[in-house]
C-alpha positions in Angstrom: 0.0 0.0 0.0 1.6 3.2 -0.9 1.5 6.3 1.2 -1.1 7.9 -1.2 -3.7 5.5 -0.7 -3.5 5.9 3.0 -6.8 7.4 4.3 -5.3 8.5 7.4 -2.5 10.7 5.2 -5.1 13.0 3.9 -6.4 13.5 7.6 -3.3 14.1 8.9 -2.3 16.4 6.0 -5.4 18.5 6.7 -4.1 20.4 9.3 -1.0 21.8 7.6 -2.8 21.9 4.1 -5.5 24.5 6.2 -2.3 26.3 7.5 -0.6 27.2 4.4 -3.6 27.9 2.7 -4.7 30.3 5.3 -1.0 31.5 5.4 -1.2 32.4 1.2 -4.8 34.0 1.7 -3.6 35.9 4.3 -0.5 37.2 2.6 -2.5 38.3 -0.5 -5.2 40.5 1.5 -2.5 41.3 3.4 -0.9 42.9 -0.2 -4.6 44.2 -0.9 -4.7 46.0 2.3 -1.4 47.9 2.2 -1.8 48.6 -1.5 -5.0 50.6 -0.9 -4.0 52.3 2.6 -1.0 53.3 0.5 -2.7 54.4 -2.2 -4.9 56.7 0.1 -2.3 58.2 2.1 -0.4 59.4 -1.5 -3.5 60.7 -2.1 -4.2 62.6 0.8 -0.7 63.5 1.4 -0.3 65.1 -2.7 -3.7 67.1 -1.9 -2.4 68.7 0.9 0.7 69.8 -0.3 -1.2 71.1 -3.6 -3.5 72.5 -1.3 -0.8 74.5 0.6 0.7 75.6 -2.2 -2.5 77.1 -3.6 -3.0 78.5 -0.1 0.4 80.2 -0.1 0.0 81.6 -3.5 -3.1 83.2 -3.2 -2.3 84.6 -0.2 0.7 86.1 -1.1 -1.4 87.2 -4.6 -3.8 89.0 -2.6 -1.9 90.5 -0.5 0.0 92.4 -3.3 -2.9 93.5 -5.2 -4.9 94.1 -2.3 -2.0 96.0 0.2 0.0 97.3 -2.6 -1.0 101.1 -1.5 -0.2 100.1 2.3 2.6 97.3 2.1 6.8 98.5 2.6 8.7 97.8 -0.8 10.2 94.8 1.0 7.1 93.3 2.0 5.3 93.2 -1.8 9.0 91.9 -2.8 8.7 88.9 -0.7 5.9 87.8 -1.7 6.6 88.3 -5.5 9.5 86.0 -4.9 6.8 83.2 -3.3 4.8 83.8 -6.4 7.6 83.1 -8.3 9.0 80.2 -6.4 6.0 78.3 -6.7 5.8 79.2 -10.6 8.9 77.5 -10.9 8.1 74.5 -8.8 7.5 71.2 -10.2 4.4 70.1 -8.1 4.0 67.0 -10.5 7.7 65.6 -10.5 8.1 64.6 -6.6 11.0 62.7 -6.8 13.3 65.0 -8.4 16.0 65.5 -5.6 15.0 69.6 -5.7 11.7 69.2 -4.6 11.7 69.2 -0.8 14.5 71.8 -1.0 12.0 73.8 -3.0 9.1 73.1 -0.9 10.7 74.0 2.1 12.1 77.5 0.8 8.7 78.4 -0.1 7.6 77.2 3.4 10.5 79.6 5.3 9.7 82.3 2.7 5.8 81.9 4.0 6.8 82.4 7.3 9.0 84.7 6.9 6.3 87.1 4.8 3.6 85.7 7.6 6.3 87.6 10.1 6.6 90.3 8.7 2.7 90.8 7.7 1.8 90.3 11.1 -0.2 87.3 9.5 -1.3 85.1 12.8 0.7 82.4 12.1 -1.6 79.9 15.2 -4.3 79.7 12.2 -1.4 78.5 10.2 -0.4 75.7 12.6 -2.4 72.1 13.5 -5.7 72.6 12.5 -6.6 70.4 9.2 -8.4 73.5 7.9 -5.5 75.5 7.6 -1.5 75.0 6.5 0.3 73.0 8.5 3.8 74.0 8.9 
């Protein structure tokens, strides 16, 4: 009798033939899973710095048509130069090797215009409804 007709084989085969095939469904939802969570936070994470841009930039927009008439020469400067920064950034390439240096001397050049506007920089800080710096 060979070891594939024994009835008691397949019985005591069950066990581990349940394991690994609960071990190779698990691994692929387990792929599923971290492929969508991933997907969501790229998602969420390329909105908001979109977002922040577009916040900065209009800001800064407004604030030199609007204060033009009221604003120091070095204050309507500054925020040219953000205006022009984020022209010149590359929102769509992420992995170029400039791009956090960019996004980060648009960021100091923010603050730096938000200090010297007197711009309340708390409305600026941990609140999802506003930048987050």
């Amino acid at each position: 009798m060979e070891m594939n007709d024994d009835p008691f084989n397949a019985i005591s085969n069950l066990n581990s033939d349940s394991y690994n095939s609960g071990y190779k469904e698990g691994v692929l939802n387990g792929k599923k899973l971290a492929l969508t969570q991933g997907f969501k936070i790229g998602i969420q994470t390329s909105f908001k710095i979109a977002k922040d841009i577009g916040n900065i930039y209009g800001i800064c927009s407004l604030y030199k048509i609007q204060q033009a008439e009221q604003s120091s020469e070095k204050i309507i400067k500054l925020a040219q130069q953000i205006c022009d920064l984020i022209d010149k950034f590359d929102i769509v390439n992420c992995h170029d090797e400039n791009f956090e240096i960019n996004m980060n001397l648009i960021k100091d050049k923010f603050k730096q215009f938000c200090s010297l506007t007197s711009l309340k920089s708390v409305n600026l800080k941990n609140d999802s409804r506003h930048l987050n710096f």
